[in-house]
C-alpha positions as a Markdown table, in Angstrom:
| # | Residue | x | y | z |
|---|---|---|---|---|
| 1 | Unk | 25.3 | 42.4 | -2.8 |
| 2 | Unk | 24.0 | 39.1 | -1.6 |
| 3 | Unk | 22.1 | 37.0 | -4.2 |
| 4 | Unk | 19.8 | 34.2 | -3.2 |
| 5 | Unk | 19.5 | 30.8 | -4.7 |
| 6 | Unk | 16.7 | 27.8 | -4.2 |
| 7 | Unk | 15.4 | 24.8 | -6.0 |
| 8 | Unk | 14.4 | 21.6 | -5.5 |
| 9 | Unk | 16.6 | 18.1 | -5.4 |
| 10 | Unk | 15.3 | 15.9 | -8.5 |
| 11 | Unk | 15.5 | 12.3 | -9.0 |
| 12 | Unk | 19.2 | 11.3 | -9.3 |
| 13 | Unk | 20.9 | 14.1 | -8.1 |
| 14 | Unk | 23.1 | 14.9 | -5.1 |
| 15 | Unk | 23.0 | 17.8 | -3.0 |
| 16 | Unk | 26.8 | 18.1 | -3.9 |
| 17 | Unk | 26.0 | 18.1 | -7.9 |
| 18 | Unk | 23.3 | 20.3 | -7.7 |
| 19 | Unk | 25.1 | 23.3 | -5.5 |
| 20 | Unk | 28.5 | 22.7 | -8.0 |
| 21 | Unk | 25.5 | 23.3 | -10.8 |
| 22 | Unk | 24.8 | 27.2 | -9.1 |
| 23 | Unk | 28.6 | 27.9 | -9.3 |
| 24 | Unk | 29.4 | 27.2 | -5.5 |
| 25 | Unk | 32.9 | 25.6 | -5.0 |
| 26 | Unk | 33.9 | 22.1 | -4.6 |
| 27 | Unk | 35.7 | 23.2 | -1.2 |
| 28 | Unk | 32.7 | 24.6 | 0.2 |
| 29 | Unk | 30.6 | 22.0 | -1.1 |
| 30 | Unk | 32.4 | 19.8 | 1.0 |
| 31 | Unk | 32.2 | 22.0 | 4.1 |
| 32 | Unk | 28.3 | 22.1 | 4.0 |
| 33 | Unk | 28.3 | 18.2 | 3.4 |
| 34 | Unk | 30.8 | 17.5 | 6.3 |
| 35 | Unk | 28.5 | 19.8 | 8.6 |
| 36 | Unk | 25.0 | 18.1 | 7.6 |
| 37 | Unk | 26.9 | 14.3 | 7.4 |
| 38 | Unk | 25.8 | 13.7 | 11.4 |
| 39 | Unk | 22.3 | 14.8 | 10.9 |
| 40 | Unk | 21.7 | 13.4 | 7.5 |
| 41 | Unk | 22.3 | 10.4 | 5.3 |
| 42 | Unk | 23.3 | 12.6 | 2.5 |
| 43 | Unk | 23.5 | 9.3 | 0.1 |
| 44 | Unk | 19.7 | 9.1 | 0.5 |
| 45 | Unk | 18.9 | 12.5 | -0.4 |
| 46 | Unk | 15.2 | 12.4 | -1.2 |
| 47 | Unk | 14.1 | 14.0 | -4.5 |
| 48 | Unk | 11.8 | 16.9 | -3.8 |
| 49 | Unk | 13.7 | 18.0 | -1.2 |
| 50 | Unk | 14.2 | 21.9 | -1.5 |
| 51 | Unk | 16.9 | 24.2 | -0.5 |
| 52 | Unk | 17.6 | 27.8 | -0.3 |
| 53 | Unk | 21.3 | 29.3 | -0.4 |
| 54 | Unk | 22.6 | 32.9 | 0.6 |
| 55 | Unk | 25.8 | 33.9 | -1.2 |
| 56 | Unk | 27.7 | 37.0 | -0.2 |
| 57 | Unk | 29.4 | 39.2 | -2.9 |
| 58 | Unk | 32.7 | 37.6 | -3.0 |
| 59 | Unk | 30.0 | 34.4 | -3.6 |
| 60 | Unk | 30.7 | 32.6 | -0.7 |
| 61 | Unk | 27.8 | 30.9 | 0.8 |
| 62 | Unk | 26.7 | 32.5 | 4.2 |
| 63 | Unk | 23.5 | 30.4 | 4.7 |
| 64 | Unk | 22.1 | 27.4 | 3.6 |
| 65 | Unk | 18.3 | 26.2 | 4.6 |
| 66 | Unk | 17.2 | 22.4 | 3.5 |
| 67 | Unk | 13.7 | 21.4 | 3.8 |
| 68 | Unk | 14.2 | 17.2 | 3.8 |
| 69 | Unk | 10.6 | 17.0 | 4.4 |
| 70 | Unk | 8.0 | 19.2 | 6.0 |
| 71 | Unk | 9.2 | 18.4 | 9.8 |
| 72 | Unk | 12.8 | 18.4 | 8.9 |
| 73 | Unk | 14.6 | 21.5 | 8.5 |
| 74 | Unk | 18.2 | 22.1 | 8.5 |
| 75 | Unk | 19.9 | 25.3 | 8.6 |
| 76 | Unk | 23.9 | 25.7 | 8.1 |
| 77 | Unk | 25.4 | 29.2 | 8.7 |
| 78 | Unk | 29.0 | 30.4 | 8.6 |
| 79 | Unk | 30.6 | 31.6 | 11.8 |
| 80 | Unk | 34.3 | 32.6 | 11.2 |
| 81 | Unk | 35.7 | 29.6 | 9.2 |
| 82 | Unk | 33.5 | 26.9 | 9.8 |
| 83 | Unk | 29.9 | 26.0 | 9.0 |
| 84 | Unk | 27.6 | 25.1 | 12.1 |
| 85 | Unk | 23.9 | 23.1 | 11.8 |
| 86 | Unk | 20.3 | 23.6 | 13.4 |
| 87 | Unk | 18.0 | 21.0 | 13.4 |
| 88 | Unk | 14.4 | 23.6 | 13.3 |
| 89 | Unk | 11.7 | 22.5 | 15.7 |
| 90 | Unk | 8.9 | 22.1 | 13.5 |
| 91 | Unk | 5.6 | 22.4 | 15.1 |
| 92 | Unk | 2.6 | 20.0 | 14.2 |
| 93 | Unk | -0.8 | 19.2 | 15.0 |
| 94 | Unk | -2.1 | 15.8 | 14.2 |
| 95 | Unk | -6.2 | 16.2 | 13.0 |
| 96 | Unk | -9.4 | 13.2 | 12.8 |
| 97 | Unk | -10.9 | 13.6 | 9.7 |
| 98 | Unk | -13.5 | 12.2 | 8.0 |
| 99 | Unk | -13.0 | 11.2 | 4.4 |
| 100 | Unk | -16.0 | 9.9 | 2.2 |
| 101 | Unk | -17.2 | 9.6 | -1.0 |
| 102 | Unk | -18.4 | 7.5 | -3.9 |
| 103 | Unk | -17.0 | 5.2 | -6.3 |
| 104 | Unk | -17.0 | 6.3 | -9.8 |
| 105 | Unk | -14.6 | 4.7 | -12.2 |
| 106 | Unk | -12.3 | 3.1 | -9.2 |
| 107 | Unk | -11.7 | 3.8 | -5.4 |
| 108 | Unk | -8.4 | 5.0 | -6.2 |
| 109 | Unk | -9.6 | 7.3 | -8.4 |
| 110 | Unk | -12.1 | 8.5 | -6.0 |
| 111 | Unk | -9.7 | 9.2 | -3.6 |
| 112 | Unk | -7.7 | 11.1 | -5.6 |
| 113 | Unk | -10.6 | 13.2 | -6.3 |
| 114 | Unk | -10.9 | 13.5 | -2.8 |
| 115 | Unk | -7.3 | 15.3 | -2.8 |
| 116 | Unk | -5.9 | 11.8 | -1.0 |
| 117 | Unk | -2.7 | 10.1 | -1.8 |
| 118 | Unk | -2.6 | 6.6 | -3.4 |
| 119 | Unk | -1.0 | 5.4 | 0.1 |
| 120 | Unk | -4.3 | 5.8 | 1.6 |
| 121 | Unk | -6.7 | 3.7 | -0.6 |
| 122 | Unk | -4.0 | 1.1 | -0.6 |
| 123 | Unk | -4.5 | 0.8 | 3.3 |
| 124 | Unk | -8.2 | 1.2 | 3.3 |
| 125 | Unk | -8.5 | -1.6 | 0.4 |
| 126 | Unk | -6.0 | -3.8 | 3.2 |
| 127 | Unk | -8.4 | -3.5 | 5.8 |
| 128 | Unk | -11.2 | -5.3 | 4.1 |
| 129 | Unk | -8.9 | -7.7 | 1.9 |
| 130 | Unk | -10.2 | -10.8 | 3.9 |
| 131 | Unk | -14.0 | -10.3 | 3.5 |
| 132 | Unk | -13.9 | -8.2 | -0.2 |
| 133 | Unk | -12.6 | -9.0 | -3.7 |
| 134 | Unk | -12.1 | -5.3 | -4.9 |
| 135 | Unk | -11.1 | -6.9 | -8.0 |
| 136 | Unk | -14.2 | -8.1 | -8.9 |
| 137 | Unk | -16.8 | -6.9 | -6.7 |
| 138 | Unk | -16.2 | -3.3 | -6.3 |
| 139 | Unk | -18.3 | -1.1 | -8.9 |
| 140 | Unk | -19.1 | 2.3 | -9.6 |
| 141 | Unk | -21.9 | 3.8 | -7.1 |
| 142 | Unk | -20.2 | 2.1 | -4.3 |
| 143 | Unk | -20.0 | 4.3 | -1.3 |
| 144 | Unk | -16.5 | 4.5 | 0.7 |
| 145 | Unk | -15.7 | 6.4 | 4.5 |
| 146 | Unk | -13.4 | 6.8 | 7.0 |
| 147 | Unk | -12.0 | 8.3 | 10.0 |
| 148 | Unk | -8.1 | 8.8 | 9.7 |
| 149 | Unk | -5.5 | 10.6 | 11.6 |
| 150 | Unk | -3.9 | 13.0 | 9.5 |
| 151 | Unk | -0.3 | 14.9 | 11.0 |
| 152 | Unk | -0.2 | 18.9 | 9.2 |
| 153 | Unk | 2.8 | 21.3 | 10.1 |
| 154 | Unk | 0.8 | 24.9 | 9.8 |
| 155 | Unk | -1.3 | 24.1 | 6.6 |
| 156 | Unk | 1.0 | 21.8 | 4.9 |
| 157 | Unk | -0.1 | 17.8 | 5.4 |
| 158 | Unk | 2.8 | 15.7 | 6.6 |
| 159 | Unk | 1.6 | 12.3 | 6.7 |
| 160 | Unk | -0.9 | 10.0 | 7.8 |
| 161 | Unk | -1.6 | 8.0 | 10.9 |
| 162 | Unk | -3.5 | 5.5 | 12.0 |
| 163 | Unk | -7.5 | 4.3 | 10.2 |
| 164 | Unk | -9.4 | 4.5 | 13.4 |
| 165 | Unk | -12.4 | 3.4 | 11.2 |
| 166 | Unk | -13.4 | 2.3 | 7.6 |
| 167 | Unk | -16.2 | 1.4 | 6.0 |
| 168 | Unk | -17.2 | 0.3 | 2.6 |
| 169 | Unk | -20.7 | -0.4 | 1.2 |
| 170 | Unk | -21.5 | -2.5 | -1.9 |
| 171 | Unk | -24.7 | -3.3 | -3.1 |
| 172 | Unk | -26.5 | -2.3 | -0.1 |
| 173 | Unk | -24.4 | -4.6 | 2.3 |
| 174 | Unk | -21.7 | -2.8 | 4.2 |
| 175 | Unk | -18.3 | -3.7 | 5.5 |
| 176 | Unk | -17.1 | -2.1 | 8.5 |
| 177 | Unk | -13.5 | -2.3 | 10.1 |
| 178 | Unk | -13.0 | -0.5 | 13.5 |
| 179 | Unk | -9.2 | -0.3 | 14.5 |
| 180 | Unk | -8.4 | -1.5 | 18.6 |
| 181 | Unk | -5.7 | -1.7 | 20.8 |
| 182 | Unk | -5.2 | -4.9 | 22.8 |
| 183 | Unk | -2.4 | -3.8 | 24.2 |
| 184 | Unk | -0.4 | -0.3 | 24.0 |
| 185 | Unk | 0.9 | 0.4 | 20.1 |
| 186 | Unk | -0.4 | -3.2 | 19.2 |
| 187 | Unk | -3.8 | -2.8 | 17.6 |
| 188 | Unk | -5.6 | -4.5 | 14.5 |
| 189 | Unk | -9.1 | -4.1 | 12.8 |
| 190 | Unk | -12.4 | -5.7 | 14.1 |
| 191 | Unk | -15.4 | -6.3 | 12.7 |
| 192 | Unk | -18.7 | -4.4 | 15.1 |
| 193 | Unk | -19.6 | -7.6 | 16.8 |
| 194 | Unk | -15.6 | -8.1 | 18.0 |
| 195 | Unk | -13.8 | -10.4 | 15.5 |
| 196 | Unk | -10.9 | -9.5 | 13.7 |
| 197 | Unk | -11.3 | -9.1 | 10.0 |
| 198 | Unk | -8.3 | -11.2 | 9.6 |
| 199 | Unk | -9.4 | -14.8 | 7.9 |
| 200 | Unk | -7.5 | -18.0 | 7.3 |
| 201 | Unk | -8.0 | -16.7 | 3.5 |
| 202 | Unk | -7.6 | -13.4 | 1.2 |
| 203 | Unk | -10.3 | -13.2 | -1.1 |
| 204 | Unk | -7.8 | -12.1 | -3.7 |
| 205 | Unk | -4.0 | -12.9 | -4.8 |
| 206 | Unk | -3.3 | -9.7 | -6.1 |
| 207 | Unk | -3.9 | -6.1 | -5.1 |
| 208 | Unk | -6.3 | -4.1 | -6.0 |
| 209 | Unk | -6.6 | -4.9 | -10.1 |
| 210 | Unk | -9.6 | -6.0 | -12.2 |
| 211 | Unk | -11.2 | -9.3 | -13.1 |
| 212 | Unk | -10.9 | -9.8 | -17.6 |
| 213 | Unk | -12.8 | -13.5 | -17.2 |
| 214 | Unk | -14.2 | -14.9 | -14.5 |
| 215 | Unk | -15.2 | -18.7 | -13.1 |
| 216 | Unk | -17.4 | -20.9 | -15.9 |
| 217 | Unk | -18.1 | -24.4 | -17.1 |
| 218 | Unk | -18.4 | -22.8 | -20.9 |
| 219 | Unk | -15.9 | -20.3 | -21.8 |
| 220 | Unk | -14.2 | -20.0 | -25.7 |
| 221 | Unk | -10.5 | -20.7 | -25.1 |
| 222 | Unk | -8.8 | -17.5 | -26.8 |
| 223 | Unk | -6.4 | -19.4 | -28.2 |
| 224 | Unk | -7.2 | -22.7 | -28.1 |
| 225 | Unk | -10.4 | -22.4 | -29.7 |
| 226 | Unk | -13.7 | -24.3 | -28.7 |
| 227 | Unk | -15.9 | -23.9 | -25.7 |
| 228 | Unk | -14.2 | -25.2 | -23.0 |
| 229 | Unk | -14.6 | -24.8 | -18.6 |
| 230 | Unk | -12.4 | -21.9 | -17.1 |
| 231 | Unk | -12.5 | -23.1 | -13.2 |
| 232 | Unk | -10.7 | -20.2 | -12.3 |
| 233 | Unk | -10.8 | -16.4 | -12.1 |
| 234 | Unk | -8.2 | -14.5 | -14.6 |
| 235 | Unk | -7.1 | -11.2 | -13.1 |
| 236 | Unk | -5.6 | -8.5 | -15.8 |
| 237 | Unk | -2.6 | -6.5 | -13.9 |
| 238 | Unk | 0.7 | -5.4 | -15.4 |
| 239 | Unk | 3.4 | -7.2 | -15.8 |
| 240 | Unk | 5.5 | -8.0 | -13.1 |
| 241 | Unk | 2.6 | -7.3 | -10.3 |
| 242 | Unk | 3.3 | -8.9 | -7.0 |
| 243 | Unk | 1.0 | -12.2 | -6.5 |
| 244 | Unk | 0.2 | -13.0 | -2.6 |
| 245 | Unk | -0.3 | -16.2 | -1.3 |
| 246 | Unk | -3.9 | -16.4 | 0.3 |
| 247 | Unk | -3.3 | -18.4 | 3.0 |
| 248 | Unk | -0.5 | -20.1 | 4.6 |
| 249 | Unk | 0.8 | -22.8 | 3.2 |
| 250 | Unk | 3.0 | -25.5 | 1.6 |
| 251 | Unk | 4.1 | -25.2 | -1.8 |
| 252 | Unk | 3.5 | -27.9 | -4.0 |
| 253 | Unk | 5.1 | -27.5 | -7.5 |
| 254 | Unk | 7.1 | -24.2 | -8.7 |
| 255 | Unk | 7.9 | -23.6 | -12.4 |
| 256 | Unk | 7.0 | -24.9 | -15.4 |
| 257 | Unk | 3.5 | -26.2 | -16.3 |
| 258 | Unk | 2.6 | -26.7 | -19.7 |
| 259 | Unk | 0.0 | -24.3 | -21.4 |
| 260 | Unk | -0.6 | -22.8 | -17.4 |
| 261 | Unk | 3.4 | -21.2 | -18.1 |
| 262 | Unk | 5.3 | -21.1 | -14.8 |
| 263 | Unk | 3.0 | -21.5 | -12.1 |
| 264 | Unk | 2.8 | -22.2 | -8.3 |
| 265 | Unk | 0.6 | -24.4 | -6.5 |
| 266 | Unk | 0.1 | -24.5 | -3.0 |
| 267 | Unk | -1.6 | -26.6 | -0.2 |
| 268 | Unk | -3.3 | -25.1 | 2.2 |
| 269 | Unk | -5.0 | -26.3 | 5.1 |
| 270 | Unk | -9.0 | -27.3 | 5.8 |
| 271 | Unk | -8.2 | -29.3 | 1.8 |
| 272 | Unk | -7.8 | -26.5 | 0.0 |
| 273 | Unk | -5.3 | -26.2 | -3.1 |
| 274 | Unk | -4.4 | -22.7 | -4.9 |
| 275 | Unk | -3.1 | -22.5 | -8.6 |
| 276 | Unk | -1.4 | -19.4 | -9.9 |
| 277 | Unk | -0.2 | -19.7 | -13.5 |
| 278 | Unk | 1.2 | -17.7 | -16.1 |
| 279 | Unk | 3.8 | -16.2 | -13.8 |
| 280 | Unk | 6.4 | -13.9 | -15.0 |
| 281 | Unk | 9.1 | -15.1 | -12.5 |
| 282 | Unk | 8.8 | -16.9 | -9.1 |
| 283 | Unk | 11.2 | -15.6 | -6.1 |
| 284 | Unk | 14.2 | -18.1 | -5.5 |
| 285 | Unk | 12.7 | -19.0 | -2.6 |
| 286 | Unk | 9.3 | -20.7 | -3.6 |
| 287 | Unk | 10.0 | -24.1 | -4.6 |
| 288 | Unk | 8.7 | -27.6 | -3.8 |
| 289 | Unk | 7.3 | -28.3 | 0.2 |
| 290 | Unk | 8.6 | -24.5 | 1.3 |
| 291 | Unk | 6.2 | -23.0 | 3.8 |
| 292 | Unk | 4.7 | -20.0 | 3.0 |
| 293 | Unk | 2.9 | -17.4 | 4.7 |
| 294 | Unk | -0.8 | -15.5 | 4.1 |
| 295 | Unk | 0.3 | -12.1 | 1.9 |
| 296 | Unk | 3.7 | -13.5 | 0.8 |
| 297 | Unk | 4.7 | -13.0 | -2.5 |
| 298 | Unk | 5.0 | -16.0 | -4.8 |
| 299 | Unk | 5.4 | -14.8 | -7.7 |
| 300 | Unk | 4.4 | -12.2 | -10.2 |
| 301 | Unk | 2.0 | -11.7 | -13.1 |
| 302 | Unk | 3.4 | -12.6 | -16.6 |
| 303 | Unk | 2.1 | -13.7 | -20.0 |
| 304 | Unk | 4.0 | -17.1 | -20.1 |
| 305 | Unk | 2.0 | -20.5 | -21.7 |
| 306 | Unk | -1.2 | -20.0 | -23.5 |
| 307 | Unk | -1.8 | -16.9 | -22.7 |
| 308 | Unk | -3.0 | -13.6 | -25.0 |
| 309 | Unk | -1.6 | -11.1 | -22.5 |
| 310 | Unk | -0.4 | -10.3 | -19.1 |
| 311 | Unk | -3.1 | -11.6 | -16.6 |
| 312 | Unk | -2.8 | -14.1 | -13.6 |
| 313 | Unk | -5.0 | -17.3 | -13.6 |
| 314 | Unk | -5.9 | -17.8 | -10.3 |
| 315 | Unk | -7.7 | -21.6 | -9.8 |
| 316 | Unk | -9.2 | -23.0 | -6.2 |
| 317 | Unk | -9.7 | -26.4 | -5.6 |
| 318 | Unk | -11.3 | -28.2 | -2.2 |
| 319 | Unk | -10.9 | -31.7 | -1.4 |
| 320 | Unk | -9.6 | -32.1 | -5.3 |
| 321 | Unk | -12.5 | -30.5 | -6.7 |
| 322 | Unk | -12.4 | -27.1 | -8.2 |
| 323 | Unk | -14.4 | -24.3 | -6.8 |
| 324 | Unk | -15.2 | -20.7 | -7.5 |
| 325 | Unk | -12.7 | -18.5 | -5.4 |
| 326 | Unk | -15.4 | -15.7 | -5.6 |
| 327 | Unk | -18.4 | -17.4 | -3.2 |
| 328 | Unk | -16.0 | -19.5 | -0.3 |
| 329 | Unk | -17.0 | -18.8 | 2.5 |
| 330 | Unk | -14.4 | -19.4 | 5.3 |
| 331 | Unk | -13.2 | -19.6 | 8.9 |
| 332 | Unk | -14.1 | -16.0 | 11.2 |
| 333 | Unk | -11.8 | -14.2 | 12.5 |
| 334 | Unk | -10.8 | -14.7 | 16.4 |
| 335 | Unk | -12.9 | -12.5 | 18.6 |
| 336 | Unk | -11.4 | -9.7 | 20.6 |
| 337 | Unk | -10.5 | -11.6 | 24.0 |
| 338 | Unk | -12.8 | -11.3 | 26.8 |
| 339 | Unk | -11.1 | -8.7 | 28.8 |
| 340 | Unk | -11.4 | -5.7 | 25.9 |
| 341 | Unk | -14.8 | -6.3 | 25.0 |
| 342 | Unk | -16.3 | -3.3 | 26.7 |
| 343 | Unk | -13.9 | -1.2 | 26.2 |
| 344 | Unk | -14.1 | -2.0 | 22.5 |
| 345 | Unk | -17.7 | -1.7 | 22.7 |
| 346 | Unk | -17.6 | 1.7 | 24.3 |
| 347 | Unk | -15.1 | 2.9 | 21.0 |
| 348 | Unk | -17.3 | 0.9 | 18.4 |
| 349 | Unk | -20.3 | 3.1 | 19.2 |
| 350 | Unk | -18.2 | 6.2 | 19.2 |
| 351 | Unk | -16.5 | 6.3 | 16.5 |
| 352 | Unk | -19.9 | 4.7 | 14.5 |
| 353 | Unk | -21.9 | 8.0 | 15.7 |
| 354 | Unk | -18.7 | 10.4 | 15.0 |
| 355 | Unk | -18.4 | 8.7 | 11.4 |
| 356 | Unk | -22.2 | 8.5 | 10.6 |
| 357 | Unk | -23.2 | 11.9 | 11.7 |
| 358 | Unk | -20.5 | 13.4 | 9.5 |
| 359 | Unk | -21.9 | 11.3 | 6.7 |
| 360 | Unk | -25.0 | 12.8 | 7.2 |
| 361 | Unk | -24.4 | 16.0 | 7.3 |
C-alpha cells in the first residue's frame, strides 16, 4: 500500500534532514538530491517550501513533488533505477490593482489591514522619501493609494511588480508619484508637472520610524538637566537600524564625539553639514574625507554618549548655522527631458482618472 507524506521546509533545515526525519534512506536521499542539484541550489533551500512524497510498500520513494515557490515546481519520479526531474510550467496572470486606504495607527499597519505585505509599504514610503518625512509628518487620518502590478498563479499571489502610481495625502496637501519609462526597463517616478521626485536631499536618515523630540531652542536635557536648545530632530528606532546618508557627500569626522557617542558628520554640497550621533557602530568604510552617496548607510542607531535610549540624533546645519531638517526646502528634481513629455502627459492623465475613479467608487 502506498502511503503519502508532505510538509513544509522550516528555518534551518535541509531537504536532506527533513526526508531522513520521515524514515526515507540516506541512499535515496542522495539520489533525489543528485537529480534536483542542476535545477536547484539545494544549499539555499528556502523555508516554507513544501513537498509531497509517495512511498511504495517496500518504502521506496516513487514520487517526489517540491513547491520552491508558487511558480516553481519540481517533480522527481522513478523510472527503473534512476530518478528523473520536471520543471512544471506554472501559468500566471499578472493583475493592476488598486490599493487604498487610510492611516490609522501607521501606514504599515494599514497596509496590513489591507491584506498587503510589509514589502509593499516599504516601496510606497521610497517613492515619496525626497518630498515626505514619514517619521514625523505622517498621522492617523492620512489617506494612502495606489495602482500596482500584482503577478497570481490561479488564486495564489506570487509577487509584486512595478507602482505604476502612488499617492499620499496629508493634511489636505497630496503627494503624487507617477512611474515612467525613458527608455525600455529604465523608468523612475515623476511628480504630475514632469520632475522626478528624486532631490539633492532625503527628508529623513532613517526609514520609516518615529520622531521622540523634535527641533527647539528650549528643551530639558534628560540627563543633563536644565533647559537647554535641541537643534536637531531625535528619531526613536531599534537598535542597530540602518542610518542613510541624505545627500551625497564627504565625510568629515567618524567616531567618537563626546556626549554626541560615535557619530558621523558629513559635508554636503550648496553649505550644508549633517550630524548623526549616538551611533551603535559605523561601517569600516566611513571614515574621514570618504565620499558617500544619497541612501548609503553610515551607520546605525545606538544608545552611545548621553543618551537615555536607543534613538538617532540627527542635526542640520547651513552655512555653519544650524537649521530645522523638518522645513528645508531644496533643489527640484530634473524634469522628464523634452522628448517624453507627451507621452508622459498622455500616461499622467490616465492612470490619474484610472486611480481616482476607483477611489471614488
Amino acid at each position: 500500500m502506498h502511503r503519502v507524506i508532505d510538509g513544509a521546509i522550516q528555518p534551518g533545515q535541509s531537504l536532506a534532514q527533513v526526508l531522513s526525519a520521515h524514515g526515507i534512506s540516506g541512499r535515496i536521499t542522495h539520489q533525489v538530491a543528485q537529480a534536483l542539484r542542476p535545477h536547484l541550489n539545494l544549499r539555499k533551500i528556502r523555508p516554507g517550501a513544501t513537498f509531497e512524497a509517495t512511498l511504495d510498500e517496500t518504502g521506496a520513494l516513487t514520487h517526489f513533488l517540491y513547491r520552491a515557490s508558487p511558480l516553481e515546481i519540481y517533480e522527481v519520479t522513478r523510472e527503473q533505477a534512476e530518478y528523473r526531474v520536471t520543471q512544471h510550467e506554472v501559468p500566471i496572470e499578472q493583475r493592476v490593482e488598486e490599493i487604498a486606504g487610510t492611516v490609522t495607527s501607521s501606514l504599515f499597519e494599514s497596509m496590513e489591514a489591507l491584506g498587503e505585505k510589509p514589502e509593499l509599504a516599504v516601496r510606497f514610503v521610497d517613492i515619496f522619501v525626497w518630498d515626505f518625512d514619514f517619521n514625523s509628518d505622517s498621522q492617523p487620518g492620512d489617506r494612502f493609494r495606489m495602482l500596482v502590478e500584482k503577478t497570481y498563479s490561479g488564486a495564489a499571489f506570487v509577487r509584486y511588480g512595478k507602482i505604476l502610481i502612488a499617492e499620499y495625502e496629508n493634511r489636505g496637501k497630496v503627494y503624487t508619484g507617477v512611474y515612467f519609462e525613458t527608455a525600455s526597463g529604465t523608468g523612475d517616478f515623476y511628480t504630475p508637472d514632469g520632475r522626478s521626485v528624486r532631490k539633492t536631499f532625503l527628508r529623513s536618515p532613517l526609514q520609516f520610524t518615529r520622531i521622540s523630540s523634535g527641533y527647539t531652542h528650549r528643551r530639558r536635557h534628560p540627563i543633563l538637566g536644565g533647559v537647554r536648545p535641541h537643534h536637531g530632530i531625535d528619531y526613536a528606532a531599534p537598535h542597530g537600524t540602518p542610518v542613510w546618508a541624505v545627500a551625497d557627500g564627504v565625510v568629515q569626522s567618524a567616531g567618537w564625539n563626546g556626549g554626541n557617542g560615535k557619530s558621523v558628520v558629513i559635508q554636503h554640497r550648496g553649505g550644508y553639514r549633517t550630524m548623526h550621533n549616538h551611533l551603535s557602530r559605523i561601517p569600516p568604510g566611513i571614515r574621514k574625507g570618504a565620499g558617500v552617496r544619497q541612501k548609503q548607510v553610515i551607520g546605525y542607531v545606538g544608545s552611545t554618549g548621553l543618551s537615555t535610549g536607543p534613538h538617532l540624533d540627527y542635526r542640520l546645519t547651513k552655512d555653519g548655522h544650524f537649521v530645522n531638517p523638518l522645513t528645508q526646502k531644496f533643489i527640484p528634481g530634473d524634469p522628464i527631458p523634452q522628448p517624453h513629455q507627451a507621452a508622459f502627459r498622455n500616461l499622467r492623465d490616465r492612470l490619474l482618472h484610472q486611480l481616482r475613479s476607483s477611489a471614488s467608487t
